[in-house]
Predicted model as a PDB file, atoms N, CA, C, CB and O in Angstrom, pLDDT in the B-factor column:
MODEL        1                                                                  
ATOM      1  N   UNK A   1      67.868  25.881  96.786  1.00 85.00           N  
ATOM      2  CA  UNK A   1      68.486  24.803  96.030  1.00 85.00           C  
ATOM      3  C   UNK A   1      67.472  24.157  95.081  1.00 85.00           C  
ATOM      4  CB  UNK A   1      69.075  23.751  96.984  1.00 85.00           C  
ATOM      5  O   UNK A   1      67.804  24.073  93.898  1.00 85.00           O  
ATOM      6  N   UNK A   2      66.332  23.713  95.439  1.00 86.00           N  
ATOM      7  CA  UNK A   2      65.519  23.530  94.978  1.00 86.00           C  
ATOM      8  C   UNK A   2      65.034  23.999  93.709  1.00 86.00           C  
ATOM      9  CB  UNK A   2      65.058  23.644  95.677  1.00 86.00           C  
ATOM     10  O   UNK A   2      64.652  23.242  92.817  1.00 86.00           O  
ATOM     11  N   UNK A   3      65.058  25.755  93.606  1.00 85.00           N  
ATOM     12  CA  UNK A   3      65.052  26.672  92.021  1.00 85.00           C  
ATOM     13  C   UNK A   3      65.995  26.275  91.148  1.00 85.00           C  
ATOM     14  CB  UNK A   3      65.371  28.283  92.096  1.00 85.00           C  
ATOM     15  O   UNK A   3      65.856  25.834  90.007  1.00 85.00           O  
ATOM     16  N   UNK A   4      67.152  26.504  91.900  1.00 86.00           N  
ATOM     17  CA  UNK A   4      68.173  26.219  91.431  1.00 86.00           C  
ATOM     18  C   UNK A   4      68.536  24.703  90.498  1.00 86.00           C  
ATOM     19  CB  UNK A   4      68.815  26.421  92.511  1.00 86.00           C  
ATOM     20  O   UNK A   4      69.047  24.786  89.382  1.00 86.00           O  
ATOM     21  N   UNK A   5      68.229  23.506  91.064  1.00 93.00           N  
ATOM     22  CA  UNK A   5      67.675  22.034  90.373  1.00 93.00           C  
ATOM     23  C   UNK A   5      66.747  22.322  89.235  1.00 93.00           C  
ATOM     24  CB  UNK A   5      66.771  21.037  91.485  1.00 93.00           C  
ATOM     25  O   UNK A   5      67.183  22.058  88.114  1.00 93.00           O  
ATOM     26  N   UNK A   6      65.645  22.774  89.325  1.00 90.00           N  
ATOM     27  CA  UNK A   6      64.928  22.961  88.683  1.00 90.00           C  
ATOM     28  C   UNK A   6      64.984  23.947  87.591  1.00 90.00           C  
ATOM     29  CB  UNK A   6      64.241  23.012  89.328  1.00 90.00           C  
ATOM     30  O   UNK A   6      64.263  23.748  86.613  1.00 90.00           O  
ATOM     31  N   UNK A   7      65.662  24.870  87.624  1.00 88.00           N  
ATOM     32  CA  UNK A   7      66.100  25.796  86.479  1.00 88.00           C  
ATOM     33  C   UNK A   7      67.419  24.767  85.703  1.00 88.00           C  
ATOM     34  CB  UNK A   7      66.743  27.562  87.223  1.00 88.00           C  
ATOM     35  O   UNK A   7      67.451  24.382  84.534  1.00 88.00           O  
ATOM     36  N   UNK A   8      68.082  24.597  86.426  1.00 92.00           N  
ATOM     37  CA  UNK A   8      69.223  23.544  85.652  1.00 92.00           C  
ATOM     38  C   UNK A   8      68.295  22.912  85.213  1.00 92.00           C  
ATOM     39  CB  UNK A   8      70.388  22.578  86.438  1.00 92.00           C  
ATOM     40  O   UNK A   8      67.500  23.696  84.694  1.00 92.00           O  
ATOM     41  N   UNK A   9      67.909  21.713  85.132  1.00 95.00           N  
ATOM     42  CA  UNK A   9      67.258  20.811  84.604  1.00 95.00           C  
ATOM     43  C   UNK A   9      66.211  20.975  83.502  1.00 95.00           C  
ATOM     44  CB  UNK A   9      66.826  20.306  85.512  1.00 95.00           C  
ATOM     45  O   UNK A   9      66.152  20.076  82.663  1.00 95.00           O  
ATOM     46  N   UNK A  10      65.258  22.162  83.390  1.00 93.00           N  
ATOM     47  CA  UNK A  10      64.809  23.006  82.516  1.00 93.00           C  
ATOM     48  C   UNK A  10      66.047  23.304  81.244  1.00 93.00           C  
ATOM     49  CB  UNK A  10      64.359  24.289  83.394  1.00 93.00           C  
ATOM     50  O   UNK A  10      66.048  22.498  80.313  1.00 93.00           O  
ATOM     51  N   UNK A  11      66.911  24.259  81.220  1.00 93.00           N  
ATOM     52  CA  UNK A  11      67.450  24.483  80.266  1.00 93.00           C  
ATOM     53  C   UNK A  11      68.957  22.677  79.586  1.00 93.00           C  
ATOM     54  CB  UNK A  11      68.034  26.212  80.855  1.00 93.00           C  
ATOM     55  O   UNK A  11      69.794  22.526  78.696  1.00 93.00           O  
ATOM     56  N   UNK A  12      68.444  21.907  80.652  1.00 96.00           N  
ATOM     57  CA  UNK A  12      69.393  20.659  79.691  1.00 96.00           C  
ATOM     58  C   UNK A  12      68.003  20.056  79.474  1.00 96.00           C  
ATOM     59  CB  UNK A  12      70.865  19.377  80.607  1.00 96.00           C  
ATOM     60  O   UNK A  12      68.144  18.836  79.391  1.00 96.00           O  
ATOM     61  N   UNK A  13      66.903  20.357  79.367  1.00 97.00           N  
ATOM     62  CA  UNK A  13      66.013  19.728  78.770  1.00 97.00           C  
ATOM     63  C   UNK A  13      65.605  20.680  77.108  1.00 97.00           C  
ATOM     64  CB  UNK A  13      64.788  19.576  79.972  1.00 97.00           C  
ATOM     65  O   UNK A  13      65.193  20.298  76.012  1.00 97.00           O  
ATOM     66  N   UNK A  14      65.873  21.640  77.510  1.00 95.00           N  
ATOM     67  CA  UNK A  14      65.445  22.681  76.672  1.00 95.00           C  
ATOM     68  C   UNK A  14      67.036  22.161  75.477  1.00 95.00           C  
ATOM     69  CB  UNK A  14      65.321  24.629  77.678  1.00 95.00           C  
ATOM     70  O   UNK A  14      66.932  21.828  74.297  1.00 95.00           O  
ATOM     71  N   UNK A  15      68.154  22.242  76.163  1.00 94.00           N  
ATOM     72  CA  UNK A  15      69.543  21.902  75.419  1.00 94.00           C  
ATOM     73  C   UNK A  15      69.339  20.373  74.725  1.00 94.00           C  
ATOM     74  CB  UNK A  15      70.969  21.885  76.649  1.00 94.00           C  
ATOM     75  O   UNK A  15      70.115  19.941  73.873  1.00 94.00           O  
ATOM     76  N   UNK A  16      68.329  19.728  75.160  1.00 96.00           N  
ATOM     77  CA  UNK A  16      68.525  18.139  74.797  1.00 96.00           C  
ATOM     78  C   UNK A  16      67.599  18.289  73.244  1.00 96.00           C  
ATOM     79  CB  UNK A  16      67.667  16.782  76.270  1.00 96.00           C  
ATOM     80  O   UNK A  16      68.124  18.133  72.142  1.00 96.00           O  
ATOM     81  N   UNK A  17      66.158  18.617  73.462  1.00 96.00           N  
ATOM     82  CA  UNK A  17      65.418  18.951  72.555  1.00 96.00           C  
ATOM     83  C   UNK A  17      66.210  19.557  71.482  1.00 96.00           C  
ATOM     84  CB  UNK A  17      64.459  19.693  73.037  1.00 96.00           C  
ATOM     85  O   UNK A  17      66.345  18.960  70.413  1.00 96.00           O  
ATOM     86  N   UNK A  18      66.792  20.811  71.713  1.00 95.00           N  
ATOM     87  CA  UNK A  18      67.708  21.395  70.571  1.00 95.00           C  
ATOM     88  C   UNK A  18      68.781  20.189  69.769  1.00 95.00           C  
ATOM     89  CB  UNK A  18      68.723  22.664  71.364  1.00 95.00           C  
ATOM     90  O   UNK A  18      68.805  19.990  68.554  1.00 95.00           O  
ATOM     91  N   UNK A  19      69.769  19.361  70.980  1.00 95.00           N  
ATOM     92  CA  UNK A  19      70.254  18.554  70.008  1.00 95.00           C  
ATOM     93  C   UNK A  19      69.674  17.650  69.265  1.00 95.00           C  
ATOM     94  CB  UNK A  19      71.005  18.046  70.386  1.00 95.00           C  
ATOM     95  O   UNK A  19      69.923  17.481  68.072  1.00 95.00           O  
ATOM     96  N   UNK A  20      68.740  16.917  70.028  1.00 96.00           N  
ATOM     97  CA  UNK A  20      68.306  16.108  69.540  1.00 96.00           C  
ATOM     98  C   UNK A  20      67.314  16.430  68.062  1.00 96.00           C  
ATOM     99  CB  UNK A  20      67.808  15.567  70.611  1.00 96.00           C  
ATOM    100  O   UNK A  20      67.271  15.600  67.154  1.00 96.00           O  
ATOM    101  N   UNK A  21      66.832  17.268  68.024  1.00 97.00           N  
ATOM    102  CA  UNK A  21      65.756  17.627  67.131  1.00 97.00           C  
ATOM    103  C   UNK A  21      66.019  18.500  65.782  1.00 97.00           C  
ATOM    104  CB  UNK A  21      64.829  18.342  67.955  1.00 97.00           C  
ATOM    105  O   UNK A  21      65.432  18.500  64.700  1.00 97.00           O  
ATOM    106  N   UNK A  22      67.308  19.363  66.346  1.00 97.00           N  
ATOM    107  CA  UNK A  22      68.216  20.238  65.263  1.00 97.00           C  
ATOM    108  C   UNK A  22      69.313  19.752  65.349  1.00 97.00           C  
ATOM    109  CB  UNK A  22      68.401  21.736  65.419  1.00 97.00           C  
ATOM    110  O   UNK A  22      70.013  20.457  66.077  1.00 97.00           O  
ATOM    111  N   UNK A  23      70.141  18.383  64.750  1.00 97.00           N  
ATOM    112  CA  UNK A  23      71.703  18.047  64.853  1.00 97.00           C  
ATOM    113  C   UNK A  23      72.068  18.972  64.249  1.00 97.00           C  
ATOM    114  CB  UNK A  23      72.331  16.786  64.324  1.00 97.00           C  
ATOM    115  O   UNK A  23      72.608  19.930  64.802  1.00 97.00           O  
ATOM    116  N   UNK A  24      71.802  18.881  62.639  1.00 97.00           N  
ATOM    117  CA  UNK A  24      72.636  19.509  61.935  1.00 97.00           C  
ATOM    118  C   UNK A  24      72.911  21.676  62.398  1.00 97.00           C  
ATOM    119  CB  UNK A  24      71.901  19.031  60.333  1.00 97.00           C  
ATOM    120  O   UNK A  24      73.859  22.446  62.241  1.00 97.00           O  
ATOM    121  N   UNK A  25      71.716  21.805  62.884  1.00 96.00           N  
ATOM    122  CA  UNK A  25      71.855  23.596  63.415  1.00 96.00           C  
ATOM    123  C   UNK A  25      72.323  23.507  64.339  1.00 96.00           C  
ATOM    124  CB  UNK A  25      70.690  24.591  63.712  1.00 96.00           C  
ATOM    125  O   UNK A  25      72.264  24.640  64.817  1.00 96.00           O  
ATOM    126  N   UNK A  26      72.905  22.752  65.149  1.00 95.00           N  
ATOM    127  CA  UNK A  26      73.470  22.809  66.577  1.00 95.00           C  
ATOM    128  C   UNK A  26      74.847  22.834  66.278  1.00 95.00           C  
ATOM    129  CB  UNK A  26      73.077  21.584  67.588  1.00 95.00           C  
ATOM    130  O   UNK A  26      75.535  23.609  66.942  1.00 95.00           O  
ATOM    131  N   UNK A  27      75.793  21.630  64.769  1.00 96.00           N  
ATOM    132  CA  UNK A  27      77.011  21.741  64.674  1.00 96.00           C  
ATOM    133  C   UNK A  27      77.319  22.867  63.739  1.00 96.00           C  
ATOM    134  CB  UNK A  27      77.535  20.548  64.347  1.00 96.00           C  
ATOM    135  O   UNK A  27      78.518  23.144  63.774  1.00 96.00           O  
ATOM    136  N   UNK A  28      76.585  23.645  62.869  1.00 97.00           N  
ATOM    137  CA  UNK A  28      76.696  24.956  62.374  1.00 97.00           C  
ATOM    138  C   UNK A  28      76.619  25.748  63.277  1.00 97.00           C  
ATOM    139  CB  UNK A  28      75.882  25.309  61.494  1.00 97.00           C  
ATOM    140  O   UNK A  28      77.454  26.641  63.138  1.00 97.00           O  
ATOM    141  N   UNK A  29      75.928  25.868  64.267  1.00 95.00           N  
ATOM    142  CA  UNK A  29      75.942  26.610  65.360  1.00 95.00           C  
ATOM    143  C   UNK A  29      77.643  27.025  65.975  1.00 95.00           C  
ATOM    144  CB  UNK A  29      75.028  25.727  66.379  1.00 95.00           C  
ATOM    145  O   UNK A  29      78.397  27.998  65.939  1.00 95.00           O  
ATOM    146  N   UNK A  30      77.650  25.389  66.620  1.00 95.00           N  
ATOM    147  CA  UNK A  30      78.871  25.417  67.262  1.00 95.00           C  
ATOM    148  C   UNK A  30      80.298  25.797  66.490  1.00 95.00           C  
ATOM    149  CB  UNK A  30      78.947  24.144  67.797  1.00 95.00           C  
ATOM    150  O   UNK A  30      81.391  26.014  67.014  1.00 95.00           O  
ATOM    151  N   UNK A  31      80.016  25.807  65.371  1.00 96.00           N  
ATOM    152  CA  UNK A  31      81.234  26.217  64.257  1.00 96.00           C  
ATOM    153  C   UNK A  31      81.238  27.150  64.150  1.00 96.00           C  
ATOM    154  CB  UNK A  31      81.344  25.871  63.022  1.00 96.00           C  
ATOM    155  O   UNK A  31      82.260  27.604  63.636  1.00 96.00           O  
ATOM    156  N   UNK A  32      80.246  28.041  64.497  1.00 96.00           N  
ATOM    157  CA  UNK A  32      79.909  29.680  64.083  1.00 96.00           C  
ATOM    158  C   UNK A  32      80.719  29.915  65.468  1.00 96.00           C  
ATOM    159  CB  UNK A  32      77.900  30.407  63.919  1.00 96.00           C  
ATOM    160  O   UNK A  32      81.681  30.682  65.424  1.00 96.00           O  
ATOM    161  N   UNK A  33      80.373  29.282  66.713  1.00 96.00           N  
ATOM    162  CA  UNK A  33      80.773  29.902  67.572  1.00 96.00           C  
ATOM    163  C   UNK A  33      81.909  30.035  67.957  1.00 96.00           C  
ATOM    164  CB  UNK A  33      80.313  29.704  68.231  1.00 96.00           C  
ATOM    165  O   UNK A  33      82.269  30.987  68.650  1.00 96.00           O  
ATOM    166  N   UNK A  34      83.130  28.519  67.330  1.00 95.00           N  
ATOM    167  CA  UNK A  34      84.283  28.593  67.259  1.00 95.00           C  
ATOM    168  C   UNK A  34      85.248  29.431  67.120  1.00 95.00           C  
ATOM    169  CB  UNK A  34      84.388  28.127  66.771  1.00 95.00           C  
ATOM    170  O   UNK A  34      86.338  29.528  67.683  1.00 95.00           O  
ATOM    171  N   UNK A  35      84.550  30.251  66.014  1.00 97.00           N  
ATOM    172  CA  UNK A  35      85.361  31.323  65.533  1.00 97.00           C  
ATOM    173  C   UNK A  35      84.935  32.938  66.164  1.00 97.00           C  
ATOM    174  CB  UNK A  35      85.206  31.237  63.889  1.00 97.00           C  
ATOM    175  O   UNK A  35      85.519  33.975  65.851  1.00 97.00           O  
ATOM    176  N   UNK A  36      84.063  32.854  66.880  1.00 97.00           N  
ATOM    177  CA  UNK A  36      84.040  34.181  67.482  1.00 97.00           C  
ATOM    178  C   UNK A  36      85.573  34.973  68.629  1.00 97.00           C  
ATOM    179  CB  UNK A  36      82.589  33.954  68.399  1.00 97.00           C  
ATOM    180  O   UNK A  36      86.318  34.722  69.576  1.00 97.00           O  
ATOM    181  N   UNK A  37      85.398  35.484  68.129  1.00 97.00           N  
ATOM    182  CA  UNK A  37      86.293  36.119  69.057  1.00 97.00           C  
ATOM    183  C   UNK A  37      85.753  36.212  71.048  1.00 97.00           C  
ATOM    184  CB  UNK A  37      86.405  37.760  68.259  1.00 97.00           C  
ATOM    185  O   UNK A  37      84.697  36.542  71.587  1.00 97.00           O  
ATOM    186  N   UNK A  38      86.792  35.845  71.474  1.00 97.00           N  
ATOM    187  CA  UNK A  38      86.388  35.898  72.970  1.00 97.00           C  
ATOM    188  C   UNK A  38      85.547  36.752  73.750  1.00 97.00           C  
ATOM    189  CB  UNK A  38      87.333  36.015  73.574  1.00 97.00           C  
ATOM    190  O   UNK A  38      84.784  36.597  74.703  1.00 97.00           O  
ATOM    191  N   UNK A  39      85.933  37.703  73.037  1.00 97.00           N  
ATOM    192  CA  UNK A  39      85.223  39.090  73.988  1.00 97.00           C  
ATOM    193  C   UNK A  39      83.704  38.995  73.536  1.00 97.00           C  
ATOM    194  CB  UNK A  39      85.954  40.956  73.506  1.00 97.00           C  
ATOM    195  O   UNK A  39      82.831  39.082  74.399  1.00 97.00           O  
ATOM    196  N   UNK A  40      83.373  38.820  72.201  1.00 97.00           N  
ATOM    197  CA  UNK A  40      81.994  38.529  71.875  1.00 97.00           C  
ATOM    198  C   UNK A  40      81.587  37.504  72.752  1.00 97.00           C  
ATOM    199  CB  UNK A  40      81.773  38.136  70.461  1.00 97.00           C  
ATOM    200  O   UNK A  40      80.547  37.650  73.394  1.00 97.00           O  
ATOM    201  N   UNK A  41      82.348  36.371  72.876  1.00 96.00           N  
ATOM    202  CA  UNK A  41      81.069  35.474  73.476  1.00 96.00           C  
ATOM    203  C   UNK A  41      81.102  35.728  74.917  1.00 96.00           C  
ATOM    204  CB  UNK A  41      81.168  33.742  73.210  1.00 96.00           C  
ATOM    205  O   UNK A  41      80.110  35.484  75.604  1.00 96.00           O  
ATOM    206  N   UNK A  42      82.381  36.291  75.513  1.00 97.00           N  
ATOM    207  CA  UNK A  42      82.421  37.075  77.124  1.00 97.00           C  
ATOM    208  C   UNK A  42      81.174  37.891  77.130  1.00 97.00           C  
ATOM    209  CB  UNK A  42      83.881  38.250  77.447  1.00 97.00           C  
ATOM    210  O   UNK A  42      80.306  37.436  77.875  1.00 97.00           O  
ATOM    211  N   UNK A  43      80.879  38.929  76.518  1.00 98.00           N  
ATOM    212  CA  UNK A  43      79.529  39.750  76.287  1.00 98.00           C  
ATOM    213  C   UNK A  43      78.072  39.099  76.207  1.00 98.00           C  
ATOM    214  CB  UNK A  43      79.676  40.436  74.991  1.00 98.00           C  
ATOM    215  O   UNK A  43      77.118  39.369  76.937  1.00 98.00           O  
ATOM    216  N   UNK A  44      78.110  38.256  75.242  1.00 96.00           N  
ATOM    217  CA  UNK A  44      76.692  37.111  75.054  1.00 96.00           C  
ATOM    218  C   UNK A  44      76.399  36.057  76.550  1.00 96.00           C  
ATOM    219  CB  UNK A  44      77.159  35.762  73.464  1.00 96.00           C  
ATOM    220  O   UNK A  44      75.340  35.580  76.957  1.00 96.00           O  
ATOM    221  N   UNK A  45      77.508  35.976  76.995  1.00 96.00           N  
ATOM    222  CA  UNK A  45      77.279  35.375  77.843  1.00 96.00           C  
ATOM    223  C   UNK A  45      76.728  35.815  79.343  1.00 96.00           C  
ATOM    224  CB  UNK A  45      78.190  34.868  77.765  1.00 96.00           C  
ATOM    225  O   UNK A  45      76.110  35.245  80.243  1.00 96.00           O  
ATOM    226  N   UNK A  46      77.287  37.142  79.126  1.00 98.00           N  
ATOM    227  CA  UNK A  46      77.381  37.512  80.623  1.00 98.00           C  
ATOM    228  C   UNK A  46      75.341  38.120  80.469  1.00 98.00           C  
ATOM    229  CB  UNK A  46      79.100  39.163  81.084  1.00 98.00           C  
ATOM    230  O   UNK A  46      74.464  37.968  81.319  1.00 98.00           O  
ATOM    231  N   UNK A  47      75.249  38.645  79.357  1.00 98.00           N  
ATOM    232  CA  UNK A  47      74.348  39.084  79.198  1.00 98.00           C  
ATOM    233  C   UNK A  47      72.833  38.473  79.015  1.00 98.00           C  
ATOM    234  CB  UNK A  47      74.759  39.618  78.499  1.00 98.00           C  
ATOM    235  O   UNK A  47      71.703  38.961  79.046  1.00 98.00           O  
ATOM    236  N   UNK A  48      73.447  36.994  78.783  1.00 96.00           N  
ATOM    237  CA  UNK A  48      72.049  35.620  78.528  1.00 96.00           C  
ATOM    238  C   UNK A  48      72.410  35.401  80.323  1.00 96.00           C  
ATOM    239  CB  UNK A  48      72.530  33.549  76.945  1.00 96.00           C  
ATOM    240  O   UNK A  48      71.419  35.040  80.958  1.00 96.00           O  
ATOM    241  N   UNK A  49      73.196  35.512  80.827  1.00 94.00           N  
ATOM    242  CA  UNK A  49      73.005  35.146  82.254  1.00 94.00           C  
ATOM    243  C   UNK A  49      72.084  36.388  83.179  1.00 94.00           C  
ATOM    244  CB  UNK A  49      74.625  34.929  82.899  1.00 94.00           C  
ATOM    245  O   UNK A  49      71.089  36.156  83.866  1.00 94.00           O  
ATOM    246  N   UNK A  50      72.607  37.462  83.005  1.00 97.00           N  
ATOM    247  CA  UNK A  50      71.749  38.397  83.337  1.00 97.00           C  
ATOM    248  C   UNK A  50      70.509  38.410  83.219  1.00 97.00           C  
ATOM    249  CB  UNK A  50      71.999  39.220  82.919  1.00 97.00           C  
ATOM    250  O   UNK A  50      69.897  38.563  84.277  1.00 97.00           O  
ATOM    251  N   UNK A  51      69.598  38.244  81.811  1.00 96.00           N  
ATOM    252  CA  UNK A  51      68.527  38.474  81.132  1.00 96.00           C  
ATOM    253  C   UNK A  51      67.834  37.125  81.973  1.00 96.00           C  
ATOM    254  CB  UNK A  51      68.714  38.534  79.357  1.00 96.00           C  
ATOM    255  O   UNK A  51      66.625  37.183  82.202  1.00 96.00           O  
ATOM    256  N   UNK A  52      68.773  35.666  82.523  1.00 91.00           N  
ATOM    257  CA  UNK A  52      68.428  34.611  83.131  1.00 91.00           C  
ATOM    258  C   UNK A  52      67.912  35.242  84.309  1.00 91.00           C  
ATOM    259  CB  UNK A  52      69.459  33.617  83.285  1.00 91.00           C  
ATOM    260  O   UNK A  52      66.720  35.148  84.601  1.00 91.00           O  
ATOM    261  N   UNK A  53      68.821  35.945  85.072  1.00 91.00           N  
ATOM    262  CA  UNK A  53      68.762  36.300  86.131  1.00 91.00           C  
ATOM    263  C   UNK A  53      67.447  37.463  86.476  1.00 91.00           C  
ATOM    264  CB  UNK A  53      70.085  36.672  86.315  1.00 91.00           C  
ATOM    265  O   UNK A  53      67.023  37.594  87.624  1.00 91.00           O  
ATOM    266  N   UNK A  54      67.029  38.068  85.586  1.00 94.00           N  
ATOM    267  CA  UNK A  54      66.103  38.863  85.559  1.00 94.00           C  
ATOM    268  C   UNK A  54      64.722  38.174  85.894  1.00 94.00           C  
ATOM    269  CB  UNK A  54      66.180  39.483  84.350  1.00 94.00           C  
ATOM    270  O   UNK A  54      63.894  38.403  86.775  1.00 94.00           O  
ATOM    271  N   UNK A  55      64.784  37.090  84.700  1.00 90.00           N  
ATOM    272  CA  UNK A  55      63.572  36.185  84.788  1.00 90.00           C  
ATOM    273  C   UNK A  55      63.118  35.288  85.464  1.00 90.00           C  
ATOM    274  CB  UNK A  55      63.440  35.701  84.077  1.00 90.00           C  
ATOM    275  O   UNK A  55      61.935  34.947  85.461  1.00 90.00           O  
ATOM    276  N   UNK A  56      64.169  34.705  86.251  1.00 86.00           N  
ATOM    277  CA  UNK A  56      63.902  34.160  87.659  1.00 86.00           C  
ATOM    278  C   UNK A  56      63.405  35.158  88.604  1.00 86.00           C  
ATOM    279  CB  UNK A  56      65.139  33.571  88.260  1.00 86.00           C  
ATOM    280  O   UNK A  56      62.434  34.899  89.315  1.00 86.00           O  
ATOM    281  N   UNK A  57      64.060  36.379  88.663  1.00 90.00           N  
ATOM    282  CA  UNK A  57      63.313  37.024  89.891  1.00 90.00           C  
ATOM    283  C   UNK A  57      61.978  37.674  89.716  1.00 90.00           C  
ATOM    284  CB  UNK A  57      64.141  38.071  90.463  1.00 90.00           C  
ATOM    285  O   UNK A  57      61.228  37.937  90.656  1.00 90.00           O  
ATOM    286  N   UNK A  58      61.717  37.926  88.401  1.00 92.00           N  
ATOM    287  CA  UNK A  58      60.256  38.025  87.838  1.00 92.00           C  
ATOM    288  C   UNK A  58      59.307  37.291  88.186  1.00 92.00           C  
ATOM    289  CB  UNK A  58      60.160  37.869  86.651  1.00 92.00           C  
ATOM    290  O   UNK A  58      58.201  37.579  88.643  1.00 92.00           O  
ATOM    291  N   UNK A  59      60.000  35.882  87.843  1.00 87.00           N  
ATOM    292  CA  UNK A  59      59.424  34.873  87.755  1.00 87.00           C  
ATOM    293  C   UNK A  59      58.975  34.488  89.936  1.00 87.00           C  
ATOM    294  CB  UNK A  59      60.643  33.752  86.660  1.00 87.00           C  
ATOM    295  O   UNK A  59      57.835  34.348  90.377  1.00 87.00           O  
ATOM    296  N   UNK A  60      59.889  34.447  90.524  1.00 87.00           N  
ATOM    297  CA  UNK A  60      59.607  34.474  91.970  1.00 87.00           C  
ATOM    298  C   UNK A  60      59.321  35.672  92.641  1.00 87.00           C  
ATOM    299  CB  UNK A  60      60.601  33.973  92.621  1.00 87.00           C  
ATOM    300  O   UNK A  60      59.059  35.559  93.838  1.00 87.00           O  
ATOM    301  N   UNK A  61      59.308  36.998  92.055  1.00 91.00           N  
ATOM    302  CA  UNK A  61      58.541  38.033  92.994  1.00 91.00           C  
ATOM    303  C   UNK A  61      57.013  38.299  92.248  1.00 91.00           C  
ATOM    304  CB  UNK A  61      59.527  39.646  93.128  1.00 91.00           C  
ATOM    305  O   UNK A  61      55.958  38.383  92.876  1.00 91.00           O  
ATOM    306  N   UNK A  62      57.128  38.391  91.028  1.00 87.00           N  
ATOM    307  CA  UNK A  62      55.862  38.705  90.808  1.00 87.00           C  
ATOM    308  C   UNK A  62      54.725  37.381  90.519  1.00 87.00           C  
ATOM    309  CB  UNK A  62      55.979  39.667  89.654  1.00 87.00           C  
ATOM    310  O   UNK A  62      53.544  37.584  90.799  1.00 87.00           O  
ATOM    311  N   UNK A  63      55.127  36.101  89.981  1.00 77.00           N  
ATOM    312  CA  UNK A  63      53.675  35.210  90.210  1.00 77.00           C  
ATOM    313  C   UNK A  63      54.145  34.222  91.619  1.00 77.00           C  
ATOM    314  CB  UNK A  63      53.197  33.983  88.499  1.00 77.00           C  
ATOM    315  O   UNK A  63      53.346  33.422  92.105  1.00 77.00           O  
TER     316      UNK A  63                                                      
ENDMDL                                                                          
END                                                                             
């Protein structure tokens, strides 16, 4: 639970910096993303979770 806190909290810090620091690329962003079709962002997603998932266990088996 503990990783788990701590990885959350990492990427809404990492998400806060982005809004806060890029407004205007965050609502071009989100407009770009509006219009994607579902299956694209079904794919991006599953695949930024994976690539997440990789790097946590990198991250806890090997240092």
């Amino acid at each position: 639970m503990e990783l788990f806190l701590t990885a959350l909290g990492l990427a809404i810090i990492i998400e806060g910096f982005f809004y806060g620091g890029f407004p205007a690329i965050a609502k071009q962003l989100a407009a770009m993303v509006s219009q994607m079709p579902d299956e694209a962002l079904r794919s991006g997603g599953l695949a930024a979770g994976l690539l997440g998932l990789i790097l946590v266990w990198i991250g806890q088996s090997v240092f």
